[in-house]
C-alpha positions as CSV (number, residue, x, y, z in Angstrom):
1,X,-27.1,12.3,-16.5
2,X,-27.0,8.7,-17.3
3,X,-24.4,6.6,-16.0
4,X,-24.4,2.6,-17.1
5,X,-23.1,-0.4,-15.6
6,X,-21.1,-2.1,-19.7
7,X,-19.4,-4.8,-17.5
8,X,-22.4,-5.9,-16.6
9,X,-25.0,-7.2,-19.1
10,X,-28.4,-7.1,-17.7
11,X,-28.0,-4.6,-14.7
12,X,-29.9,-1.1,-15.8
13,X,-28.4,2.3,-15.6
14,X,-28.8,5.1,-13.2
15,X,-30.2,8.5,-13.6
16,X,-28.7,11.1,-11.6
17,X,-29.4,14.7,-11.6
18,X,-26.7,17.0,-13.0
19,X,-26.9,19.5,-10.1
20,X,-26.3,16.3,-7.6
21,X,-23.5,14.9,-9.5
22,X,-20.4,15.1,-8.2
23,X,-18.4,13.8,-10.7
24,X,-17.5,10.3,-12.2
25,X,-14.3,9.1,-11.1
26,X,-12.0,6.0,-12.9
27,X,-8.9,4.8,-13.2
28,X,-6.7,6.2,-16.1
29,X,-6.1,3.9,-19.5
30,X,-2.2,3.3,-19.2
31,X,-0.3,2.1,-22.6
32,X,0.5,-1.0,-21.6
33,X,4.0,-2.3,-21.7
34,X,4.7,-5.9,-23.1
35,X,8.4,-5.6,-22.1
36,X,8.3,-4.2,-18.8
37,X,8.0,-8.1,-16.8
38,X,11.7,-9.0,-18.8
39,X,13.0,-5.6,-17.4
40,X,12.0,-6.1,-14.0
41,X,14.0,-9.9,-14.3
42,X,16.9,-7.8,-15.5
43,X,16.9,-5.5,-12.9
44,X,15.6,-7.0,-9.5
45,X,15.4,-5.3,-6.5
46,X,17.2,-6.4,-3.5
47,X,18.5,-9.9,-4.9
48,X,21.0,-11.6,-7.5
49,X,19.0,-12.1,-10.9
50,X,16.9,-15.2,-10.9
51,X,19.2,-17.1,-13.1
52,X,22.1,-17.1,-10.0
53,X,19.7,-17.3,-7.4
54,X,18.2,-20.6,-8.9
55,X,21.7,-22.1,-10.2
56,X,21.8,-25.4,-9.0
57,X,18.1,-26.0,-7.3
58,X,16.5,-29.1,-8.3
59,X,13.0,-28.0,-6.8
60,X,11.4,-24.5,-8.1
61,X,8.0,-24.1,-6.7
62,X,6.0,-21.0,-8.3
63,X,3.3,-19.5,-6.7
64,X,0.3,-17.4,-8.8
65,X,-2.9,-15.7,-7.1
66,X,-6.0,-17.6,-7.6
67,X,-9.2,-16.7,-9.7
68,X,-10.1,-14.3,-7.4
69,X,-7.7,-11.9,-8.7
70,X,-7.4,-10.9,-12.3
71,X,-3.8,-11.5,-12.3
72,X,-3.0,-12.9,-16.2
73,X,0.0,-15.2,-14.6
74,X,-0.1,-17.0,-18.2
75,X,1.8,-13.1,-19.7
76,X,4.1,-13.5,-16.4
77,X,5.4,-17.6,-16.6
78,X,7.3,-17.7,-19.7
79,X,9.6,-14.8,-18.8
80,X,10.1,-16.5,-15.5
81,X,10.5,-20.3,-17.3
82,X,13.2,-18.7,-19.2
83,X,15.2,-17.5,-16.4
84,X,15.1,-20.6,-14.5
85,X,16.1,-22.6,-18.0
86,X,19.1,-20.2,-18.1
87,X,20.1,-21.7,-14.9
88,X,19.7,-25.0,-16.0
89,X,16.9,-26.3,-13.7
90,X,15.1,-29.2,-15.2
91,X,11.7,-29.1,-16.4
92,X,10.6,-31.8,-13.9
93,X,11.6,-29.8,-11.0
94,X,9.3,-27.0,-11.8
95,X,5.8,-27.0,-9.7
96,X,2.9,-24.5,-9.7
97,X,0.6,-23.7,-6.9
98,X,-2.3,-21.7,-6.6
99,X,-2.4,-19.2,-3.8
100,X,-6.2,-20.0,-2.3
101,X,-5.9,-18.5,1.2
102,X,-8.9,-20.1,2.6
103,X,-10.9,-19.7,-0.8
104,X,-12.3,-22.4,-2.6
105,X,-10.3,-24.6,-5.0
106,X,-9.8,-23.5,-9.0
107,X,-11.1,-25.8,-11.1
108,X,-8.9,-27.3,-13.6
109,X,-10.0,-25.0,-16.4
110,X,-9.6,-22.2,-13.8
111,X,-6.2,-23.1,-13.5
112,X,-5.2,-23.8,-17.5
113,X,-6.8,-20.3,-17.8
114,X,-4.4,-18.8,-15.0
115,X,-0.7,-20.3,-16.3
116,X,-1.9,-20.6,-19.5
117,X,-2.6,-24.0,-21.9
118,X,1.2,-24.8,-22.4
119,X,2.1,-24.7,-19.0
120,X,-0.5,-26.3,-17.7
121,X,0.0,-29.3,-20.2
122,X,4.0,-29.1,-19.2
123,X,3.8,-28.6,-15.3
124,X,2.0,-29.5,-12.4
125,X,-0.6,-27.1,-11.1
126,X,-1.6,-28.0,-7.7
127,X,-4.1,-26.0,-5.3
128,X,-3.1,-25.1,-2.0
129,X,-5.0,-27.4,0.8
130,X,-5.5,-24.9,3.3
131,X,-7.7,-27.1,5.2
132,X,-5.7,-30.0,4.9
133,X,-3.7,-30.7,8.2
134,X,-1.2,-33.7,6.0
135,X,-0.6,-31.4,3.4
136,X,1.3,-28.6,6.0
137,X,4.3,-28.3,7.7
138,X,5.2,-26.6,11.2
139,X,8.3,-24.4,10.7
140,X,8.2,-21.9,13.7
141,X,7.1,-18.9,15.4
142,X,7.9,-15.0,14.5
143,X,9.2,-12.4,15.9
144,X,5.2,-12.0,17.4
145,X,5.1,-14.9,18.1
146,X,2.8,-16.5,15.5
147,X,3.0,-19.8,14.3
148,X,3.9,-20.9,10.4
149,X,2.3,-23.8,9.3
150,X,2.7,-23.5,5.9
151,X,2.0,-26.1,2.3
152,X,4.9,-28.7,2.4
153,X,5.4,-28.1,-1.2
154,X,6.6,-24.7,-0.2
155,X,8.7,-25.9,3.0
156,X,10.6,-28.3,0.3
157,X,11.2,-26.3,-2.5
158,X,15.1,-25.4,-2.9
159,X,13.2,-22.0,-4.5
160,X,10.2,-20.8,-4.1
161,X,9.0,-18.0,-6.3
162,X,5.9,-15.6,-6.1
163,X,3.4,-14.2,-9.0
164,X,0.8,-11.2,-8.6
165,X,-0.2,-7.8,-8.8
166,X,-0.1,-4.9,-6.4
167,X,-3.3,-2.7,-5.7
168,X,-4.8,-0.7,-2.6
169,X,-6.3,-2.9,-0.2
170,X,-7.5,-2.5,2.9
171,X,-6.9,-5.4,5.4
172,X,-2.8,-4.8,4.3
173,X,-2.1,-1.6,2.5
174,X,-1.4,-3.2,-0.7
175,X,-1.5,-6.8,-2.5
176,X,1.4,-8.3,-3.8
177,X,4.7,-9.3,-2.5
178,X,4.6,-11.6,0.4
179,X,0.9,-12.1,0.5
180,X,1.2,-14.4,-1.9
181,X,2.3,-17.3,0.4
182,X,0.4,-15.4,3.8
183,X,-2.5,-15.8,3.5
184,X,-2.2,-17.3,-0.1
185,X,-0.5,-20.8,1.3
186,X,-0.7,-20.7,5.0
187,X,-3.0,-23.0,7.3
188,X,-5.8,-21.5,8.7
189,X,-3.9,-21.0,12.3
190,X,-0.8,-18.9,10.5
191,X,-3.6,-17.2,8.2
192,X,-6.2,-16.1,11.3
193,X,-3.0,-14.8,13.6
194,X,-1.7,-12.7,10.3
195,X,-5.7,-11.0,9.8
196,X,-5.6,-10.3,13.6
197,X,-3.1,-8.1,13.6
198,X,-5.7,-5.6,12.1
199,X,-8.3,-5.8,14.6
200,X,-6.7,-2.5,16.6
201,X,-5.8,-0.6,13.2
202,X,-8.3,1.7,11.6
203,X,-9.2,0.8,7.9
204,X,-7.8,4.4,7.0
205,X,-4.4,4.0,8.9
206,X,-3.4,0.9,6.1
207,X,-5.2,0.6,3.2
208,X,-2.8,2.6,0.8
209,X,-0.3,2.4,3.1
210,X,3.1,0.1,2.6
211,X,4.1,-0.2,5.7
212,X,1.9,-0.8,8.3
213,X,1.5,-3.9,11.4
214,X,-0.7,-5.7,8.8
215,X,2.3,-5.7,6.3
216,X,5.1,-6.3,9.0
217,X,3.5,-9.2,9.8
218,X,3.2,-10.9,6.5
219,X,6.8,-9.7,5.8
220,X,8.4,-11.9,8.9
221,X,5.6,-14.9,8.1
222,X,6.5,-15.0,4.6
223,X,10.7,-14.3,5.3
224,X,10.4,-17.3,7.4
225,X,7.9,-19.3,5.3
226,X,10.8,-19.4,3.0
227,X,9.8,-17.2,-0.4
228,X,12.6,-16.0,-2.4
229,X,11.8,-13.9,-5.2
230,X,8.7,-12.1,-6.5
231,X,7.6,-10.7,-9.5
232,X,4.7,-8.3,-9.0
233,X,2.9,-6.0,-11.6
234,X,0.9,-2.9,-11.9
235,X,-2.4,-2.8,-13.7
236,X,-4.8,-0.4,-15.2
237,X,-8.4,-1.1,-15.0
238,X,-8.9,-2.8,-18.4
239,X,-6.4,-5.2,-16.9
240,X,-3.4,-4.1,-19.2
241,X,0.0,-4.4,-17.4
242,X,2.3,-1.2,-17.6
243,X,4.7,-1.5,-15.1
244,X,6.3,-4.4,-12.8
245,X,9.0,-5.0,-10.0
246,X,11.0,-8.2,-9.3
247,X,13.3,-9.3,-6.5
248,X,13.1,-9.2,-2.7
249,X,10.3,-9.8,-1.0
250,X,9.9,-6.4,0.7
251,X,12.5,-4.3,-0.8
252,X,11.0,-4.7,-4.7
253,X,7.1,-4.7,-3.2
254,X,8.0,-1.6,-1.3
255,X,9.1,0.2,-4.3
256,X,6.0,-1.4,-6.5
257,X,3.4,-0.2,-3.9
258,X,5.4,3.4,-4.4
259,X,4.8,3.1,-8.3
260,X,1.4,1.7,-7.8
261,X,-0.1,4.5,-5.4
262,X,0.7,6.9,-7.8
263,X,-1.6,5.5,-10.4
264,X,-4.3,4.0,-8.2
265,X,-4.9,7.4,-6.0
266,X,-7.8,9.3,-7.8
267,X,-8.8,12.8,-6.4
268,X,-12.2,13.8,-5.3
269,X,-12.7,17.8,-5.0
270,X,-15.2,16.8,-2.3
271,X,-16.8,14.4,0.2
272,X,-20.1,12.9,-1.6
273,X,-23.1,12.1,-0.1
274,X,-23.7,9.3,-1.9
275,X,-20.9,6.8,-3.6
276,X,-21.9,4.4,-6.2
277,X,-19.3,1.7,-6.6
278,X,-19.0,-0.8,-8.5
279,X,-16.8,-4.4,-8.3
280,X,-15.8,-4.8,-11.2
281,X,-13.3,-7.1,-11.6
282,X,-13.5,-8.4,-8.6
283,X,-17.2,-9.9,-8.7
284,X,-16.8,-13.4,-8.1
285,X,-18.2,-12.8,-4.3
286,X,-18.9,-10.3,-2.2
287,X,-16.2,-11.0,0.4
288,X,-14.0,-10.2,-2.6
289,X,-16.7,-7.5,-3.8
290,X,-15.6,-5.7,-0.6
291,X,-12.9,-4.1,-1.7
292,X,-15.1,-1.8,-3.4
293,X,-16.9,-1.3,-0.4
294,X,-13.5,-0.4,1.1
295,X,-13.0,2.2,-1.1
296,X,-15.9,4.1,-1.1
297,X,-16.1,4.1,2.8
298,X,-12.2,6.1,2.5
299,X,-14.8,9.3,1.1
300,X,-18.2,8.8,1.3
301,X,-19.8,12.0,4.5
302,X,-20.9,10.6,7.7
303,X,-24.6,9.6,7.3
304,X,-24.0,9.4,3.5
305,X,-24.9,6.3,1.7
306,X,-22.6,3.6,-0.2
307,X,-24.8,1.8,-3.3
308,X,-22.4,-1.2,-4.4
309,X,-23.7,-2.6,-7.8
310,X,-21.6,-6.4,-8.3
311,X,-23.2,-9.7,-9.6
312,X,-21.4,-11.9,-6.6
313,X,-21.8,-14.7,-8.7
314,X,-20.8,-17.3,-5.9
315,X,-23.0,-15.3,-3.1
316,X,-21.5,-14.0,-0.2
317,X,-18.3,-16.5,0.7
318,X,-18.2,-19.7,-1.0
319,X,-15.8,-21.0,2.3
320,X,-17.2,-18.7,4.8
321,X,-20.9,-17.7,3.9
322,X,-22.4,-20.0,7.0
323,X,-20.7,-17.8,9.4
324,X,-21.4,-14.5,7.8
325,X,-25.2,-15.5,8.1
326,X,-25.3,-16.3,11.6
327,X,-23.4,-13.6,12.9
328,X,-24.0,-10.9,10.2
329,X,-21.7,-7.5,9.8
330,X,-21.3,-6.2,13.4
331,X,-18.5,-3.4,14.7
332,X,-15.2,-4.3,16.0
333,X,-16.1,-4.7,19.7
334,X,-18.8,-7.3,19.1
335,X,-16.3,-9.2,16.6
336,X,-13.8,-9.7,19.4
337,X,-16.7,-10.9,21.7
338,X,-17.2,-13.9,19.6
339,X,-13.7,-14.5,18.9
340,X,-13.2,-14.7,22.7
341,X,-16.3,-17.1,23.0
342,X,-14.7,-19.4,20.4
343,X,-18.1,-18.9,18.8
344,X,-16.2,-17.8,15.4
345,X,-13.8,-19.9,14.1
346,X,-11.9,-18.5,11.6
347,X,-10.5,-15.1,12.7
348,X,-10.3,-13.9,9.2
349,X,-14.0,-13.8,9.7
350,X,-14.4,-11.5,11.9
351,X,-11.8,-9.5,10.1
352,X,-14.0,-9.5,7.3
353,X,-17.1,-8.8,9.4
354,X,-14.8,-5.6,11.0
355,X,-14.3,-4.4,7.5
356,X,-17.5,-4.3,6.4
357,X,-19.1,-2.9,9.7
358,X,-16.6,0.2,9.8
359,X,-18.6,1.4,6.7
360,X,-21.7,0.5,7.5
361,X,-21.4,2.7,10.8
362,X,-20.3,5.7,8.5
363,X,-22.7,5.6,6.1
364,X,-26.4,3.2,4.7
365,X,-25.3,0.8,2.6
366,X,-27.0,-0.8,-0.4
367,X,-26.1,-3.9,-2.0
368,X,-27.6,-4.2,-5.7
369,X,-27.1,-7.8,-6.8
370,X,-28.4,-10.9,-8.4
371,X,-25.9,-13.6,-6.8
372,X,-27.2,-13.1,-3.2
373,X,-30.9,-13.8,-2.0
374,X,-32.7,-10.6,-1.0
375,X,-33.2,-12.4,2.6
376,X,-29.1,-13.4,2.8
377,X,-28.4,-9.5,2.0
378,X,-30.5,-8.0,4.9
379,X,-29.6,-10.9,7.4
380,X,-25.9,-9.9,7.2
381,X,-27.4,-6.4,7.7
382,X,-26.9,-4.9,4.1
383,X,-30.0,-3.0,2.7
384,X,-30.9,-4.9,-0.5
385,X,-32.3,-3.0,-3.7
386,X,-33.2,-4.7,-6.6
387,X,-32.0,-1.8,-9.3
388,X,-29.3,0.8,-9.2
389,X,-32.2,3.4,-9.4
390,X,-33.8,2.4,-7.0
391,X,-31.2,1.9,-4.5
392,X,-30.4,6.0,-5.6
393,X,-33.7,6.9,-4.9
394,X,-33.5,5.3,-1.4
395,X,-30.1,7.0,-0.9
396,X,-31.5,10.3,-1.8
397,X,-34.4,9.8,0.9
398,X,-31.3,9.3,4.1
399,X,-29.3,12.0,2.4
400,X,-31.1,14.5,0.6
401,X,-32.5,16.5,-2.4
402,X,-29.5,18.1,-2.5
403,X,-27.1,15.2,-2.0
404,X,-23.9,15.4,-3.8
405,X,-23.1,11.3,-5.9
406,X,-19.7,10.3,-6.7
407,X,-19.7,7.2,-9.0
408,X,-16.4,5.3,-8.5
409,X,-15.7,2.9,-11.8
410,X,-13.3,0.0,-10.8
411,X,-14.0,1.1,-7.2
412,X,-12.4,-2.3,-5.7
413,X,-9.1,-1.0,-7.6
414,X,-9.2,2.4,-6.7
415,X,-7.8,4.8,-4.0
416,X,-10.1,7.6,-3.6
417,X,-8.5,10.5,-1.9
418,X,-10.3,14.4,-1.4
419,X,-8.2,16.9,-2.5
């Protein structure tokens, strides 16, 4: 049977033999619903509507996900502006901020293209400065004793309000509700202590999983970082929204990650051999492109092989590809070795690393590509092929003639279960 790549122009298709394939698993087309943001505004969960909440601020700081995440904030902002003009808060007091983590900075277009032309031309849009000691403010410890240094913009906002999406993933369970300003406007200390919390948790135990020590964490760090209201929605995989929750910070994400499992789940009726994933949309890197990997790690048989198939356009990490290179995708054990020699210094590094190594003990993994150097993708510790096909053929050589291959479309969005 022949299976192509349509999202991305240039990569050739793969043949695989009827009696091998397993099946070819995607997310369902939803009918999306152009209504469903105002209805969540209406109806919040776990606060006042927006209007009474931000009755009487003078300082309304919104926050989006950046362009690593296909969130369209520009369908999501004027809903929002209109709540906050019911409650009569000037124009001038409205800010935007984009929610890097430690990723790079948007560009402007980048930005225009997230809030959308009018708002862009109405409002600041500011990145977050991560990496910027003057641009972040100290405003305690947890419950676990982490410290917050978080932007300033946030720390002196009167209300502070969150924009994204909820999907599977697996350093936290799900995206969405207050991830948005840990990692997304954290400093790097706040940000590495919150990724920690992970490094005694199997991949398996959260990802899909609302409540977890990941997610706890991010709740109290956000809580205390001071954000106020979210509005999250669900997506399909052609990016159309269908379904969105608004309000409290864990209260509304809880019941969005409940409405979102239930569409990102997809049932296997067996363990494959062999998973072909793709990225798709989350290609801009592989360190996003993971996510993907992630997924197909949840099914794929011991001793199986993964074949991811993603352009990473910006290579491996456009803020962290140095340290990926020296140290390369090593197990858990080794990752805390190096944290504990100070020889990594970013925590969410070796996170990363973690991540990517659980796989790559489970099953061979193949990395088809054209944004990474062959030489980059085996020094990480990756297998590199050059063509889908070919990275089949080498798959079918560690697993088998007989091997069963699952092909996972939108892998990086998907929660692949076996029924």
């Amino acid at each position: 049977m022949r299976l192509e790549f349509p999202h991305y122009e240039g990569v050739p298709g793969i043949e695989v033999p009827e009696r091998n394939l397993l099946g070819e698993f995607s997310l369902p087309a939803m009918q999306p619903d152009d209504e469903c943001v105002r209805a969540a505004l209406e109806g919040p969960i776990g606060t006042p509507r927006l209007p009474e909440m931000a009755r009487g601020k003078r300082r309304v700081l919104i926050v989006c996900d950046d362009v690593a995440r296909p969130t369209p904030a520009w369908r999501l902002i004027p809903p929002v502006l209109d709540e906050l003009s019911a409650a009569g808060v000037p124009e001038g007091g409205i800010e935007f901020m984009m929610a890097l983590g430690t990723h790079r900075p948007m560009t402007e277009e980048e930005m225009r293209v997230k809030v959308g032309s009018r708002v862009y031309e109405r409002f600041r849009v500011l990145n977050h400065a991560w990496d910027d000691p003057d641009a972040l403010e100290y405003i305690g410890k947890t419950a676990q004793g982490v410290e917050v240094w978080i932007n300033r913009k946030v720390a002196e906002a009167d209300l502070v309000i969150g924009i994204g999406r909820i999907m599977p993933i697996e350093v936290c369970g799900f995206t969405g509700g207050g991830k948005i300003l840990v990692p997304g406007c954290c400093g790097e200390i706040t940000n590495s202590d919150m990724h920690w919390t992970r490094v005694d948790v199997p991949g398996a135990e959260i990802i899909g999983k609302r409540d977890n020590p990941v997610r706890e964490s991010i709740d109290s760090l956000a809580r205390l970082a001071g954000l106020d209201f979210i509005v999250n929605v669900v997506m399909d995989g052609a990016g159309r929204i269908f379904d969105c929750v608004a309000g409290d910070l864990v209260e509304a994400h809880r019941e969005g990650c409940a409405r979102a499992r239930r569409y990102h789940e997809v049932t296997l009726p067996a363990h494959p051999d062999i998973v072909v994933a793709d990225g798709y949309p989350f290609d801009i890197e592989f360190w996003q492109v993971n996510k993907a990997l992630d997924a197909a790690g949840l099914v794929v048989r011991p001793g199986g092989a993964v074949i991811i198939v993603s352009p990473c356009r910006e290579g491996l990490s456009r803020t962290h590809e140095a340290e990926l290179l020296r140290h390369g995708y090593r197990g858990r054990e080794h990752a805390r070795e190096l944290v504990a020699a100070g020889r990594i210094q970013h925590k969410v590094v070796a996170v990363h690393m973690m991540q990517v190594a659980e796989v790559m003990e489970k099953a061979t993994v193949f990395l088809v590509t054209a944004g990474i150097p062959r030489e980059h993708v085996e020094q990480v510790g990756l297998s590199y092929a050059a063509t889908p096909q070919g990275a089949l053929e080498r798959a079918f050589e560690i697993a088998g003639a007989d091997a069963r291959v699952a092909v996972l479309r939108n892998a990086a969005e998907m929660l692949p279960r076996v029924g």
